[in-house]
N, C-alpha and C positions, 0 to 999 in steps of 0.2 A: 649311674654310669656303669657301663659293661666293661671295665678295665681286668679283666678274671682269664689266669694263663690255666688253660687245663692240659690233658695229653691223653693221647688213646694210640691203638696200636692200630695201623691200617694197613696193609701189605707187609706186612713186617717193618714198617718205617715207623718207629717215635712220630707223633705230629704236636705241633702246640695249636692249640683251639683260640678262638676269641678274635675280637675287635684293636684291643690291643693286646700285644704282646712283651714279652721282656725275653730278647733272644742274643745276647752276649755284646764280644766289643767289636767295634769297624771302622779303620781308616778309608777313607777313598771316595766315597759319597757325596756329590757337592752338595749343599744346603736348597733346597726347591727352593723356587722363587714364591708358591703356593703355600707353603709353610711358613718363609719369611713373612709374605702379607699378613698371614692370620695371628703372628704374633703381634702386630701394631694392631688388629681389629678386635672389636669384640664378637662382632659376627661374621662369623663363616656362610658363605654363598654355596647352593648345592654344587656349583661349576667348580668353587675351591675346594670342596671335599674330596671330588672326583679326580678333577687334579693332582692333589697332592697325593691321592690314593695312587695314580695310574705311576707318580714319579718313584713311589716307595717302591709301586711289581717293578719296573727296570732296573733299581737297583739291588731287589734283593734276584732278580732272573740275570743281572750282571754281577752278582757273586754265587751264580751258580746253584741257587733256592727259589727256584719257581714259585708264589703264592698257589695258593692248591684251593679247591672249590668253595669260588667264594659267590656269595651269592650277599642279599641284605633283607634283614631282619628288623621291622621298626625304625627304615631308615637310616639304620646304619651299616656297614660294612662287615661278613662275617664273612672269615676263610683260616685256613689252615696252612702253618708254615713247619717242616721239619725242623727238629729238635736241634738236629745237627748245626742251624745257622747261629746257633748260639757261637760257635767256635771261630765263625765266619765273615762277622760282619751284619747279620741281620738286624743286633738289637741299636747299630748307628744307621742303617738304613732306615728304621722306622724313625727315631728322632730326629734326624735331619731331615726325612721327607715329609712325613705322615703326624707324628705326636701331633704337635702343637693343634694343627687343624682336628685333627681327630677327638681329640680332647674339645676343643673350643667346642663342635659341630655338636657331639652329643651332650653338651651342660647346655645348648640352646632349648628353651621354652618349648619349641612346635617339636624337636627331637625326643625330649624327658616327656611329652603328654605320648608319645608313641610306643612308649616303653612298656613294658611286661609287668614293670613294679608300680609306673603309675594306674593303670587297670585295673590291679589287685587293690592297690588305696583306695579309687574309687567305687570299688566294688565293699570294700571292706566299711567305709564309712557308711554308706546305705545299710549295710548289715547291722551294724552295731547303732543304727538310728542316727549318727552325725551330722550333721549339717554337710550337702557337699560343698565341694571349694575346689577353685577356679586353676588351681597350678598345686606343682608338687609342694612343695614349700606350705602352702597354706593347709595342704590334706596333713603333714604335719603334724604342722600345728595344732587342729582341730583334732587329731588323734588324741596325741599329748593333754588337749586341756580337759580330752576326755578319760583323761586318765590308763590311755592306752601307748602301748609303745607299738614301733614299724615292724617288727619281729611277731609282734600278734597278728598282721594281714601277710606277712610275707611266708609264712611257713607252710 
């Protein structure tokens, strides 16, 4: 899961980096009806991910924090929000619009095989002669029975 807050300096502006963020507290934000769904589902539809993304840019561009270049990475959604919305409102904009789906979309199966870290597992298991395997979970495991931890392919 890509849930990792970083920060870099771009124009003289703080930015928080990442897919999800954690950017302080906010009243005012109604609950997406897109994020409601994906808490009764277990899976998230590319139309609800987009959704509940596009409800998150309104409310954090109606408290005055534009999302800033976001583009998508392995199918998921990657942009940039000033530091500042921490004080503002941005980190209930993402929980009310975006979390839940956001979270749900990238623990799905066809999302986690598009990842950065599944590639390296299965890169890493052919290395080290392993058996491959079919999902993250199972490269795993096969790591482990081989006496290897995830820290050995991920580094």
């Amino acid at each position: 899961m890509n849930h990792k807050t970083a920060s870099k300096r771009s124009g003289g502006a703080k930015l928080c980096i990442g897919a999800c963020v954690s950017v302080g507290l906010f009243v005012g934000c109604a609950s997406s009806n897109s994020n409601a769904e994906a808490k009764s589902e277990t899976t998230v539809t590319r139309g609800q991910y987009e959704a509940s993304f596009r409800e998150y840019r309104v409310c954090m561009d109606g408290i005055g924090f534009p999302i800033q270049d976001v583009h998508e990475e392995n199918g998921v959604f990657r942009f940039l929000i000033p530091i500042a919305s921490q004080d503002s409102g941005g980190e209930e904009c993402y929980e009310e619009n975006f979390q839940d789906v956001d979270i749900a979309w990238q623990l799905q199966d066809n999302i986690v095989e598009q990842s950065k870290e599944a590639k390296l597992l299965r890169a890493c298991l052919d290395e080290k002669g392993l058996p491959a395997a079919a999902t993250q979970d199972e490269r795993i495991a096969t790591l482990k029975r081989g006496g290897y931890e995830i820290s050995d392919c991920l580094e």
